[in-house]
C-alpha positions as CSV (number, residue, x, y, z in Angstrom):
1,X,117.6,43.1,228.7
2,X,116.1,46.4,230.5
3,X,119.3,47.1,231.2
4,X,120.1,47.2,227.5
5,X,117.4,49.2,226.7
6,X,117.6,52.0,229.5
7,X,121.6,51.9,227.8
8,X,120.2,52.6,224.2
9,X,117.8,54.9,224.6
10,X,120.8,56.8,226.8
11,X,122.5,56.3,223.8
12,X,119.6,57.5,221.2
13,X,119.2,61.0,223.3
14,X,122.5,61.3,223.1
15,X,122.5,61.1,219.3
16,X,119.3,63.1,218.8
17,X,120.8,66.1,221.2
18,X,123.8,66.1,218.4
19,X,121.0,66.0,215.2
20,X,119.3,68.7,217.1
21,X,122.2,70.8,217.1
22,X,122.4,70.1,213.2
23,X,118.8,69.7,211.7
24,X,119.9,71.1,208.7
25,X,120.6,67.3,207.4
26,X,117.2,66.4,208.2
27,X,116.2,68.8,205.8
28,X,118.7,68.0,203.2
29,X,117.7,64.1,203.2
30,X,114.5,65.4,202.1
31,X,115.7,67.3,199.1
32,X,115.2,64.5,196.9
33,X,112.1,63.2,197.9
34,X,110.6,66.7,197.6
35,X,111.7,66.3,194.7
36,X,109.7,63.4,194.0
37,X,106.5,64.1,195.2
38,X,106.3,67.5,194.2
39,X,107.4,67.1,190.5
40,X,107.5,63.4,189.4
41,X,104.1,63.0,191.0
42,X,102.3,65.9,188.3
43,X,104.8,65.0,185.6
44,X,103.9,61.3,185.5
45,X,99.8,62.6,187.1
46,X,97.8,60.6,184.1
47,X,99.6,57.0,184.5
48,X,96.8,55.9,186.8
49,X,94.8,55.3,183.9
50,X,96.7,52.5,183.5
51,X,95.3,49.5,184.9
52,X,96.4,47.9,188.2
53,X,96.9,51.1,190.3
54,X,94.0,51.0,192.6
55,X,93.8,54.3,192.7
56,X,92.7,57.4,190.5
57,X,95.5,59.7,192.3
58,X,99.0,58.8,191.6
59,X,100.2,61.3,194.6
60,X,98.0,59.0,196.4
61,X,99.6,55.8,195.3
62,X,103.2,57.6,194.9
63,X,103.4,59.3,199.1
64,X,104.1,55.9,200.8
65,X,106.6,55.1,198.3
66,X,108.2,58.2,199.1
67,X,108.3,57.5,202.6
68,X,109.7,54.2,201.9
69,X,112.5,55.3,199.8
70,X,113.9,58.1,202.3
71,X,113.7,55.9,205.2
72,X,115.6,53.0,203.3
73,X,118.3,55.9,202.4
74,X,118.5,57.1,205.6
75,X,119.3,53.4,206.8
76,X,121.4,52.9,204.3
77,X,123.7,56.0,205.2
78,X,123.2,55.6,208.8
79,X,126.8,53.6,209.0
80,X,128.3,57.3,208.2
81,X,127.6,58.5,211.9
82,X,129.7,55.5,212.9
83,X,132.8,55.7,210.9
84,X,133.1,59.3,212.5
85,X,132.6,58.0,215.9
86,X,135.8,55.5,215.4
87,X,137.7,58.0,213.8
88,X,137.0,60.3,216.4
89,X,137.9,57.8,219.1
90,X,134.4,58.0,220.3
91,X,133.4,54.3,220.5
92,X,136.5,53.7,221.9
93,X,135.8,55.8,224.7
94,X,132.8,54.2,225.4
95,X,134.2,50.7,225.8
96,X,135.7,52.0,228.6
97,X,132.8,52.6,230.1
98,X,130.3,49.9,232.0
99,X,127.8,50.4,228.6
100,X,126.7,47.3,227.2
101,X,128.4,47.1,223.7
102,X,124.7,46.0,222.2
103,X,122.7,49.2,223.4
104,X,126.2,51.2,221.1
105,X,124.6,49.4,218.3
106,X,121.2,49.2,219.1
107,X,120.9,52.4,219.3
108,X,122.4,53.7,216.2
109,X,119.6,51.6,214.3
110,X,116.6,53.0,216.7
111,X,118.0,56.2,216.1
112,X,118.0,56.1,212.0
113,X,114.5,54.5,212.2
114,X,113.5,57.4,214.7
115,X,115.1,59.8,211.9
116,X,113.1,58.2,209.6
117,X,109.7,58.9,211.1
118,X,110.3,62.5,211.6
119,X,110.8,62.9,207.6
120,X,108.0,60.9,207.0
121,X,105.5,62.4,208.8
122,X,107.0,65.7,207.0
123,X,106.6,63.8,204.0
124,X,103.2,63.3,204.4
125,X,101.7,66.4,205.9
126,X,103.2,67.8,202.1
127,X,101.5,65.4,200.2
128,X,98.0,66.4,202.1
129,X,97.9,69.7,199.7
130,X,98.9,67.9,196.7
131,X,95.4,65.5,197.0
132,X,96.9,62.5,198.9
133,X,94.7,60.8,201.3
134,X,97.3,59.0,202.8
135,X,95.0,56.3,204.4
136,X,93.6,58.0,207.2
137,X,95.0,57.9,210.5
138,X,95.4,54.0,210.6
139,X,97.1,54.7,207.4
140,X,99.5,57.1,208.2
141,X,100.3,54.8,211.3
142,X,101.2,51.6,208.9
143,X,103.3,53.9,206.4
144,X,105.4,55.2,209.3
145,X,105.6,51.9,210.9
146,X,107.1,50.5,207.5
147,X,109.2,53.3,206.8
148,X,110.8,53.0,210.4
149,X,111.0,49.4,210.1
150,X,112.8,49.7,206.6
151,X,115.3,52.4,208.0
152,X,116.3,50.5,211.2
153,X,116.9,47.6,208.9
154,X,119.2,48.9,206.7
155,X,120.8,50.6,209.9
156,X,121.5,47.1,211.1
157,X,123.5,46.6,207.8
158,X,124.9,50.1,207.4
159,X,126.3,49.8,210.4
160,X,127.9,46.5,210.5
161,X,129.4,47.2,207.0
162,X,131.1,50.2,209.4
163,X,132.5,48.4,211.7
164,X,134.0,46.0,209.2
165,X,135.3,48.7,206.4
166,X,135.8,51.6,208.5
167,X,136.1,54.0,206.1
168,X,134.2,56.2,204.1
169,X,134.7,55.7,201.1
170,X,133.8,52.1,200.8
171,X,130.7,53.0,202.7
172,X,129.8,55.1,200.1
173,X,131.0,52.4,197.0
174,X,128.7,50.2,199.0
175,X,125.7,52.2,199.7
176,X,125.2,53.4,195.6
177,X,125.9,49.7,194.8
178,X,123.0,48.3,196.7
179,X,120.5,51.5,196.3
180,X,119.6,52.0,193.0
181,X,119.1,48.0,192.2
182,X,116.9,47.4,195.6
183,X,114.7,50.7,194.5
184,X,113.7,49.3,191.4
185,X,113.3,45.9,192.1
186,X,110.2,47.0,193.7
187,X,106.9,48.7,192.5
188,X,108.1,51.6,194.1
189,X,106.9,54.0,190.9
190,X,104.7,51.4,189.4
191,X,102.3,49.3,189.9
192,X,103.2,45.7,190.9
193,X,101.1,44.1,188.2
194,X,103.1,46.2,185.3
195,X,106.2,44.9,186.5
196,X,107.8,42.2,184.3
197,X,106.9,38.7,185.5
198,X,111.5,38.2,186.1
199,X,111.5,41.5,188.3
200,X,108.1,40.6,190.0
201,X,109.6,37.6,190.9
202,X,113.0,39.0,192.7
203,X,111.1,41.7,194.1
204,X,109.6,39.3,196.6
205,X,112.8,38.6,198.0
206,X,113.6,42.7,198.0
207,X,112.6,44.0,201.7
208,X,112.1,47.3,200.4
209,X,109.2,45.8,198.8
210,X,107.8,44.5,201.3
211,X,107.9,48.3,203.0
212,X,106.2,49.4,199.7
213,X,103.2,46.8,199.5
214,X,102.7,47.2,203.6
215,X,103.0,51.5,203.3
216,X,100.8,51.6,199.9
217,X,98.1,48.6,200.4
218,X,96.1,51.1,203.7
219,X,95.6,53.8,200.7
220,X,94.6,51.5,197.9
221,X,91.1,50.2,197.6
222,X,90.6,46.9,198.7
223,X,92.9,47.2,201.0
224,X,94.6,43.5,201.8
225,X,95.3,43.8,205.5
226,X,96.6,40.1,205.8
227,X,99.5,41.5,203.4
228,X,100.0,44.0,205.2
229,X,100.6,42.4,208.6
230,X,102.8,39.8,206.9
231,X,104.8,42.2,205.1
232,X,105.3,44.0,208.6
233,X,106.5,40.6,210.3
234,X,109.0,40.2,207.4
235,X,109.9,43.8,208.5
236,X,110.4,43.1,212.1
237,X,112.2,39.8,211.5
238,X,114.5,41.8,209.0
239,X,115.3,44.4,211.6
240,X,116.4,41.8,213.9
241,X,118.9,39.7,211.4
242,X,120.8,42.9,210.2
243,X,121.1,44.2,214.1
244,X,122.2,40.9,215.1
245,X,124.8,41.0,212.1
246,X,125.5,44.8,213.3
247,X,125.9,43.3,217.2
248,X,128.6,40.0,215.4
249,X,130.5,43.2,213.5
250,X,131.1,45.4,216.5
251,X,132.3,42.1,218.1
252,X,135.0,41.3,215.5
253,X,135.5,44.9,215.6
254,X,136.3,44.9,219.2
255,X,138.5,41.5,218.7
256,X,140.8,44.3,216.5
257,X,141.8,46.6,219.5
């Protein structure tokens, strides 16, 4: 297991030293969710007066969700990085090499949910101008902790959808297919109580909701803590189904060669 580890994190330096080298597409996965807090959050400024927000800011209520949603896009794209390792013979290479195949998947997902806590914190220090709060530090700690979670999640899936397509293009078909629907099947934009009882219901299922309640509930008043360590357990005991469905994919994939 150390071994495993020591092996990943080899394999995360690796992959940050080539994002390093590129930060530009840190910055353009946070086009959109500038776009987001900076505009949708004064355009849509007076909804809070709606009941059910817990909050008289809806920059306030809207900066988690934010977080949320880049991280889970970041996860959900994170497969990319993969398909251009096997067509560049990269992964192949590496197999023949004493690296334990896990820590080559392993560390794909903790570098997306690594990724993922750079932009957030970005996120965050924008929305401070803008009147967020953000929770204090305890909540800035939970909203990064759910947006990492949520990222290496998806990773886990992104990446074992990879290994079994290989190409980009269904990648792509795959990631807009599940995107849109899982965003909003949550109260990502709204509150939870606004939300038709039929949606409410499949959102509890939706693990993107469950980063939204965990990232939100720290700025709310009243905060409900005992949701918010559940909703991080169901987080963790995502992230390790879809990396243990990641780990099974690389397997058939290496059953190919």
């Amino acid at each position: 297991m150390t071994e495993t580890l020591t092996q990943s994190w080899y394999m995360v330096g690796r992959q940050t030293r080539n994002l390093l080298r590129e930060p530009i597409w840190i910055a353009m996965m946070l086009v959109q969710p500038m776009f987001w807090l900076l505009l949708y959050s004064q355009l849509f400024e007076r909804i809070v007066d709606l009941p059910g927000f817990g909050t008289t800011s809806y920059v306030d209520f809207l900066a988690p969700a934010v977080v949320v949603m880049t991280a889970f896009f970041q996860g959900t794209w994170s497969g990319m990085g993969m398909i251009q390792d096997l067509d560049r013979g990269v992964i192949e290479r590496f197999l023949a090499t004493p690296a334990r195949r896990t820590s080559l998947v392993l560390s794909q997902v903790i570098r997306s949910g690594i990724t993922s806590l750079i932009q957030g914190v970005i996120i965050l220090v924008v929305a401070l101008p803008l009147g967020a709060t953000n929770g204090g530090p305890l909540g800035w700690l939970v909203i990064l902790l759910a947006g990492g979670l949520i990222s290496a999640g998806f990773a886990g899936i992104s990446q074992g959808l990879a290994l079994l397509t290989r190409k980009e293009a269904s990648m792509i078909a795959i990631a807009n297919f599940i995107g849109l629907p899982l965003i909003f099947f949550s109260s990502m934009l709204i509150a939870r109580s606004l939300i038709p009882d039929w949606m409410r219901t499949l959102s509890s299922f939706n693990p993107v909701e469950w980063a939204v309640i965990s990232a939100r509930e720290p700025v709310l008043s009243g905060t409900d803590w005992s949701d918010v360590g559940m909703y991080l357990v169901l987080l963790v005991a995502f992230t390790a189904a879809t990396t243990a469905f990641a780990t099974w994919a690389f397997r058939a994939y290496q059953r190919t060669l």
